[in-house]
C-alpha positions as CSV (number, residue, x, y, z in Angstrom):
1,X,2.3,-19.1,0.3
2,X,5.9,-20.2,-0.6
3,X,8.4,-18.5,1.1
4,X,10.3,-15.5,-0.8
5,X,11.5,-12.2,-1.4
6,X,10.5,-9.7,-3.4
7,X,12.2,-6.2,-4.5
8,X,9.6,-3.6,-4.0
9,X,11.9,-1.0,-4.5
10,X,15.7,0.2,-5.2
11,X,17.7,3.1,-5.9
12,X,21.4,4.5,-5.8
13,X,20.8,4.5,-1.7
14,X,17.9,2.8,-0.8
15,X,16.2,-0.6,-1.3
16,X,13.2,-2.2,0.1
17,X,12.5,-5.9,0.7
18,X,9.5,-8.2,1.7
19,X,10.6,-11.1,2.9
20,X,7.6,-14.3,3.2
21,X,8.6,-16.8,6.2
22,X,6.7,-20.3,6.6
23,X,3.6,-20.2,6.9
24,X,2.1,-17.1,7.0
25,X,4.8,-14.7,8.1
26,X,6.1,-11.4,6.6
27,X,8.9,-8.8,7.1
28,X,9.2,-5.3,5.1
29,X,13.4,-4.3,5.3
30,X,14.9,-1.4,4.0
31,X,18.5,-1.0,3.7
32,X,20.1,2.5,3.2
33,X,23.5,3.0,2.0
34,X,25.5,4.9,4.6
35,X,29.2,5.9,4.3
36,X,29.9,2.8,1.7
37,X,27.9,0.2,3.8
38,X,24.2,-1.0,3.6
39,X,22.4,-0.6,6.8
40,X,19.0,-1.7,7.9
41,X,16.7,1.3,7.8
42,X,13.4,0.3,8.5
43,X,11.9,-3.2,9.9
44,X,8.7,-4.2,10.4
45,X,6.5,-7.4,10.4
46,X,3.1,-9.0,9.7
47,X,1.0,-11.8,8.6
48,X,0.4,-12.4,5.2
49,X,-3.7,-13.3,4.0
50,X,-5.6,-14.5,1.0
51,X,-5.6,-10.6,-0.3
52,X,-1.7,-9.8,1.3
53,X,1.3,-11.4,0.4
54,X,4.9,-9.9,-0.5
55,X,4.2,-8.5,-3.5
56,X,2.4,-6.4,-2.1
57,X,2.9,-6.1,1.4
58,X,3.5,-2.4,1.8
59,X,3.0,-1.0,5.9
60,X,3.8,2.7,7.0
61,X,6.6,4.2,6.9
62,X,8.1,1.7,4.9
63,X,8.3,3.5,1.0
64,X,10.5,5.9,1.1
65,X,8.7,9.2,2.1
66,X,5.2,8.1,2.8
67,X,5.8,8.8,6.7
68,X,7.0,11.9,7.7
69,X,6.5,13.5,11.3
70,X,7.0,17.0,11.3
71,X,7.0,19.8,14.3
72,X,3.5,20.6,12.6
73,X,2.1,17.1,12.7
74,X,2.9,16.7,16.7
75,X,1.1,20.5,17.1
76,X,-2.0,19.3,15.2
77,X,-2.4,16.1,17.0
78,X,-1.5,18.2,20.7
79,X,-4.2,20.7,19.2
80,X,-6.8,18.0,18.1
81,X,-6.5,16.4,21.8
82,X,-6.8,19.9,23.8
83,X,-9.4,20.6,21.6
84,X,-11.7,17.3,22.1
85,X,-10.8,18.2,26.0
86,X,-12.0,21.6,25.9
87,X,-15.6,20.4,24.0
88,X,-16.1,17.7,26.3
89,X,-15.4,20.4,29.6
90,X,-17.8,22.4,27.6
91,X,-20.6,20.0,26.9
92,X,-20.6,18.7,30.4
93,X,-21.0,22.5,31.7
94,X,-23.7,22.6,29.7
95,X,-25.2,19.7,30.7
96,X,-24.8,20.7,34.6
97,X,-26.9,23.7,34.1
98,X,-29.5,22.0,32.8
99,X,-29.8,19.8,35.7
100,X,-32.2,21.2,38.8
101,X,-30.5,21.8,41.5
């Protein structure tokens, strides 16, 4: 892998950048356009492989609206684990009345 950069995105506001580093390093960027100015939005780093390089190096969060954490998404995750607690309280009471005394 040669080092590089590659435009995987841009708009009036928003551009995204891999970056390749010697040997085998990569960086996603994202730059936002705030008040006149370009600001990094997003950073995030990983190691490139015969099947991942950056052209096509693409982690979470990092296209513009593929990540997006929402009061609901925090309630169904908070419900998933009280939910996986209660089955397992459930399952063991089970279990202890099965059990001689």
């Amino acid at each position: 892998m040669t080092p590089g950069t590659s435009i995987e995105f841009s708009g009036a506001t928003t551009v995204g950048l891999v970056a390749s580093i010697a040997p085998s390093t990569l960086f996603a960027i994202r730059f936002e356009k705030t008040k006149e100015r370009w600001l990094i939005d997003y950073l995030h780093g990983g190691h490139s492989s015969s099947r991942i390089d950056e052209t096509n190096f693409a982690p979470a969060g990092f296209f513009p609206g593929s990540r997006q954490e929402t009061t609901w998404t925090w309630l169904a995750v908070v419900g998933g684990l009280l939910g996986l607690i209660l089955l397992a309280a459930l399952v063991d009471r089970g279990l202890s009345r099965t059990r001689p005394a």
